[in-house]
N, C-alpha and C positions, 0 to 999 in steps of 0.2 A: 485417478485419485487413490491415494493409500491413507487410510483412517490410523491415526497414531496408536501405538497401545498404548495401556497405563501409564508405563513406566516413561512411555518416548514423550507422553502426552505432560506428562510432572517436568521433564527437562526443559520443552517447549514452552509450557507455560512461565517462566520466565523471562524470556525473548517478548512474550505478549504483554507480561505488566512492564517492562521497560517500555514500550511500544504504547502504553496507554498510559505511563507518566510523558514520554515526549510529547504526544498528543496532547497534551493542555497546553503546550505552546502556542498551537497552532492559532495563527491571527485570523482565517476564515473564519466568517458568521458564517454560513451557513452548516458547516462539518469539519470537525475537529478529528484530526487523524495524525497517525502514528505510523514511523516502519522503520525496523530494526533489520540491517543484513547481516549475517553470519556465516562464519568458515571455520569450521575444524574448533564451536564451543569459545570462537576468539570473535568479538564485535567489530564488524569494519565499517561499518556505517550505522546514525541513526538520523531520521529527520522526520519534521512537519508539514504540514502546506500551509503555505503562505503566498501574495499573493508574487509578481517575479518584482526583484528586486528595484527598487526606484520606483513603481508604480503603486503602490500600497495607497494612493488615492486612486484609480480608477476599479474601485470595485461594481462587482456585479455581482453579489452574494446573495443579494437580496430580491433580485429582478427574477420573474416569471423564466423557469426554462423553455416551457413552451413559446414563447416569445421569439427565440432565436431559429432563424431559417433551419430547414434539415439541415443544409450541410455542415452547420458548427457542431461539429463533432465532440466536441468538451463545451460546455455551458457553463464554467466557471471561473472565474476570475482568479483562481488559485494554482499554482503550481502543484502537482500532488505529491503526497508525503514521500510517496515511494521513485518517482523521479527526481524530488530532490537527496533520498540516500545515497542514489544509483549514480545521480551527478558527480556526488562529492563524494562518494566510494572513489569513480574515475578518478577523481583529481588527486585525494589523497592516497589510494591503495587500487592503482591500474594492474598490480598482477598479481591483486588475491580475490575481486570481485568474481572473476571464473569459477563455476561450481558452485557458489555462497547460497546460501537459503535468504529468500526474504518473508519477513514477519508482518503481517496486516493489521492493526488495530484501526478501530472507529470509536468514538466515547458515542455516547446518547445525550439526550439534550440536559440532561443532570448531570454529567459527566463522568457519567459510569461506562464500562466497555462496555460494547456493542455488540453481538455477534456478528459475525460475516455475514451477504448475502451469497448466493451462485457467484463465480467467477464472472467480473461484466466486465471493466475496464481492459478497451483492446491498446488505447493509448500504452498502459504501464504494462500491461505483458507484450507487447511488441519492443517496449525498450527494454526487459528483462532478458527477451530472447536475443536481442542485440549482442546486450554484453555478456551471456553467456550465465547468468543467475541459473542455476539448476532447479529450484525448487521454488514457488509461492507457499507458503501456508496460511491456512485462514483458523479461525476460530468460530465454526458453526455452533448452531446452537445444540444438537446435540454430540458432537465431536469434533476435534481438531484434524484437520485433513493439510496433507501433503502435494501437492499438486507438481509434475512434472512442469516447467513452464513449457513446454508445446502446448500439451495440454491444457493449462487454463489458458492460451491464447486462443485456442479453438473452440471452449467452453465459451471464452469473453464471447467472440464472436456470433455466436448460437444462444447470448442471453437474449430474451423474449419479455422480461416483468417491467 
């Protein structure tokens, strides 16, 4: 993980309020999120989670996670923000997604940003590492951090909270 400085931290914080106006799209009840990709200061992707297309009635936003067997691995009814940029990165922009940063936003229940938690989701940093995404950043709470994607997929994986 490499902690932005000031200056890296001002240009990124824009990548993040784009990423927290997308996020009020977002049709989940339960988390409203945001993810902005970028290459070389040029935007190639942004999107929300929502739930997958055509099903937008079978939610489960609202149902107890603990509910679902260990092995469901995602407990949400939702696509996430960042697999749906990563999707439609591929479709529209297949040979600038390589190397790109991706952007995390979360609103809060007033729909103010969020801070980041630890790197958890292994689902979206294994499809980051897929397609060759160079970087995750997050917005902790007391600094914006840089994450290798190896790295947060190995953090995802050794989340414990």
């Amino acid at each position: 993980m490499q902690i932005l400085t000031w200056e890296e931290s001002k240009k990124a914080e824009k990548y993040f309020q784009l990423a927290w106006e997308i996020a009020k799209n977002a049709t989940c009840e339960r988390s409203k999120c945001g993810c902005v990709i970028v290459k070389n200061d040029k935007i190639i992707w942004q999107w929300w989670n929502t739930p997958p297309k055509g099903l937008e009635w079978q939610r489960r936003c609202t149902c107890d996670k603990n509910s679902y067997h260990r092995k469901v691995t995602d407990r949400t009814c939702c696509i996430h923000a960042e697999q749906r940029a990563v999707m439609d990165a591929l479709r529209n922009y297949p040979n600038e997604i390589e190397g790109a940063d991706l952007y995390f936003m979360r609103l809060d229940k007033d729909w103010n940003m969020s801070k980041s938690w630890k790197p958890y989701c292994t689902i979206c940093s294994k499809m980051a590492l897929d397609t060759w995404i160079k970087h995750f950043l997050l917005w902790h709470e007391e600094w914006i951090a840089e994450y290798d994607t190896e790295e947060y997929n190995l953090l995802s994986y050794q989340y414990t909270e």
